[in-house]
C-alpha positions in Angstrom: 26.3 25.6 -22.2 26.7 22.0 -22.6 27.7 21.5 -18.8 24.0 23.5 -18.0 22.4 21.3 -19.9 24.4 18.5 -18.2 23.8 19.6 -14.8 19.5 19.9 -15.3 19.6 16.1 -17.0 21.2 14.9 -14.0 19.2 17.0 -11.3 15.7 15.6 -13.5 17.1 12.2 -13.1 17.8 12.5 -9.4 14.6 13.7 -8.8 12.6 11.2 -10.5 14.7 8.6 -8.6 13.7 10.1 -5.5 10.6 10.8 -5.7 10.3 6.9 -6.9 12.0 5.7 -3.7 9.7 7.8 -1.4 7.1 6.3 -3.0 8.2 2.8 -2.5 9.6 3.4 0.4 5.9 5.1 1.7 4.2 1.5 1.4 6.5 -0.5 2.6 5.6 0.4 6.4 2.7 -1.3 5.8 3.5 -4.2 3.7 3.7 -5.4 0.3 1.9 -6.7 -2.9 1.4 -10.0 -3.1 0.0 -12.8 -5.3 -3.8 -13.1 -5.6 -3.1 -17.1 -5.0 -1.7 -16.2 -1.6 -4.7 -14.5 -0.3 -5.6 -15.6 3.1 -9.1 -13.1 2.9 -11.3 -11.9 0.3 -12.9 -8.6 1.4 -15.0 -6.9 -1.2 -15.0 -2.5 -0.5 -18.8 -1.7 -0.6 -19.6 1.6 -2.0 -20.1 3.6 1.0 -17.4 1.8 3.1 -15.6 3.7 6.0 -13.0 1.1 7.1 -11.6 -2.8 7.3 -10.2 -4.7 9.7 -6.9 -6.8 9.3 -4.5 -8.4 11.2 -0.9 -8.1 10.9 0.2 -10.8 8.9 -2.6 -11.2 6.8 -2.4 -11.6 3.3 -5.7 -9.9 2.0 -7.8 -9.4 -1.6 -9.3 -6.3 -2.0 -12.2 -6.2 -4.6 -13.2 -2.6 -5.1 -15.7 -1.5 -7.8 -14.7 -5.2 -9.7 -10.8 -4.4 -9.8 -8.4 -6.4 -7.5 -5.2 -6.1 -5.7 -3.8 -8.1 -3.3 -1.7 -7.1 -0.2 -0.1 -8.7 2.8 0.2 -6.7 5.9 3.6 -6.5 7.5 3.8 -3.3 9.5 6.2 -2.0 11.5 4.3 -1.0 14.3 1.5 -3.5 16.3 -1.5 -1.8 15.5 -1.8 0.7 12.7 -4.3 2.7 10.5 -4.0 4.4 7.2 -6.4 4.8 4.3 -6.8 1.9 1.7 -5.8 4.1 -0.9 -2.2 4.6 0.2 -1.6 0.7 -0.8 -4.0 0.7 -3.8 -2.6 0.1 -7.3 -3.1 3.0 -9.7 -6.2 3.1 -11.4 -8.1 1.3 -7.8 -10.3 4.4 -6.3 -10.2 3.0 -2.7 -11.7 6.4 -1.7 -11.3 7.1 2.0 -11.5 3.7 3.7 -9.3 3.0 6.5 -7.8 0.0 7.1 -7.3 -1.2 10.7 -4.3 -3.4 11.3 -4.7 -5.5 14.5 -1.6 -7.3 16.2 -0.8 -10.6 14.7 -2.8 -12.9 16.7 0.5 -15.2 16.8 2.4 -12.5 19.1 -0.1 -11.9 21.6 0.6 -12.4 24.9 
């Protein structure tokens, strides 16, 4: 009995851990949070708003509905898109604005 119990403690845990790391791991293709001082952009999400242009690189305030976060873009790939709300702290509605990430400007040829 004790070793059942055991066993589904252990599986719960591993679980949670995973599904933690897949969800780090999800947002980490397309950057990381950063510090507001840092910002290189302020870009304020209109309601209404279907997309927003970035560069890679970029290091970018979002101000949606008077909540911030701050982000800076680091992808893997040289151009990317994905919805706003994938990178959006909990509790930010970003609703179903994409966000375009250009090439860094540095690496262009």
């Amino acid at each position: 009995m004790f070793n059942i119990i055991r066993t589904a403690i252990v599986a719960a845990a591993i679980a949670t851990t995973a599904g933690g790391a897949f969800a780090a791991s999800n947002t980490k293709e397309f950057g990381m949070a950063a510090n507001a001082d840092s910002a290189d952009r302020h870009v304020v999400i209109q309601p209404g708003a279907k997309w927003v242009n970035v560069n890679d690189g970029d290091t970018v305030e979002f101000n949606v509905e008077g909540k911030s976060f701050t982000w800076h873009f680091d992808t893997l790939h040289g151009e990317s898109a994905f919805e706003l709300s994938k990178i959006a702290p909990q509790g930010v509605d970003a609703g179903k604005v994409t966000v375009y990430v250009g090439a860094n400007p540095l690496y262009r040829g």
